[in-house]
C-alpha positions in Angstrom: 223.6 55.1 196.9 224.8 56.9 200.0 228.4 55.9 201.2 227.0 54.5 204.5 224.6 52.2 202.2 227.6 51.2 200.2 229.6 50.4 203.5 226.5 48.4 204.5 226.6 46.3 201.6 230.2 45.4 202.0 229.5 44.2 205.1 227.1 42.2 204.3 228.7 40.8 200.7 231.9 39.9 203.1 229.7 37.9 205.4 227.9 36.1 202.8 231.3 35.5 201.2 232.8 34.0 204.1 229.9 31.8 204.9 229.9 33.7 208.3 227.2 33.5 210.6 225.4 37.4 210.3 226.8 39.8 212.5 225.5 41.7 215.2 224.0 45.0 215.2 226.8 46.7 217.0 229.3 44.5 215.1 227.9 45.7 211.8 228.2 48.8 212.8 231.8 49.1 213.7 232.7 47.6 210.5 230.7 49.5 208.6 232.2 52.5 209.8 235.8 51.3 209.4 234.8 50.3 206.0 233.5 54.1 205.4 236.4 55.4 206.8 238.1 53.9 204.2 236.2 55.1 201.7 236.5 58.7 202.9 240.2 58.3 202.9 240.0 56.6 199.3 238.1 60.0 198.2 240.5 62.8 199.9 243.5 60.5 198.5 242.0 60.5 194.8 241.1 64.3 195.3 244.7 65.1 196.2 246.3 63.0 193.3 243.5 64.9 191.0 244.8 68.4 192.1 248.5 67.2 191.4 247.6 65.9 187.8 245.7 69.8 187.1 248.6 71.4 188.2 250.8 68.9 185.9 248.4 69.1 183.1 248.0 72.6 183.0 251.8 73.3 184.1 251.8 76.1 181.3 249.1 78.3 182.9 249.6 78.2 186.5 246.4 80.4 186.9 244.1 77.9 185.1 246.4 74.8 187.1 245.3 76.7 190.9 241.7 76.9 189.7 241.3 73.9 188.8 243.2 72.7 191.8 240.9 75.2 194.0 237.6 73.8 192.7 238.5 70.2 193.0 239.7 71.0 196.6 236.1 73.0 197.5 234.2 70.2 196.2 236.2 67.4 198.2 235.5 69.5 201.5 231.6 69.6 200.2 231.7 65.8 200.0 233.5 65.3 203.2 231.3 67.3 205.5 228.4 66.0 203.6 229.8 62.3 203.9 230.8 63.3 208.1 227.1 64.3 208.3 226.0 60.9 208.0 227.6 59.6 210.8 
């Protein structure tokens, strides 16, 4: 499921939750794209804190650490332009 799907569906879920007559268009929207903002930020965050725990992990080899740390960072810019695409 695409993030903007996902955000979609939280809208929705936290309507039907709160018993809330549906939004609008424009008003899901806006939500939806807060709500996949926060997402985005939730992914380069857990990125970040995966490049830290290489580095700790492989403390020992500094070489294989920045690798690992380089490769985690290239795919997080993949999945950011690729989740900014969508907008």
């Amino acid at each position: 499921m695409e993030l903007r799907e996902r955000a979609e569906k939280a809208v929705r879920d936290a309507c039907d939750a709160l018993g809330e007559e549906p939004l609008s268009k424009e008003d899901e929207a806006v939500v939806a794209q807060i709500i996949e903002r926060a997402m985005q930020d939730a992914i380069r965050e857990a990125a970040r804190e995966s490049g830290t725990a290489a580095e700790a992990c492989c403390s020992h080899d500094s070489d294989m650490a920045h690798k690992i740390k380089a490769e985690i960072e290239r795919a997080n810019k993949a999945l950011i332009a690729n989740l900014s695409a969508l907008r």
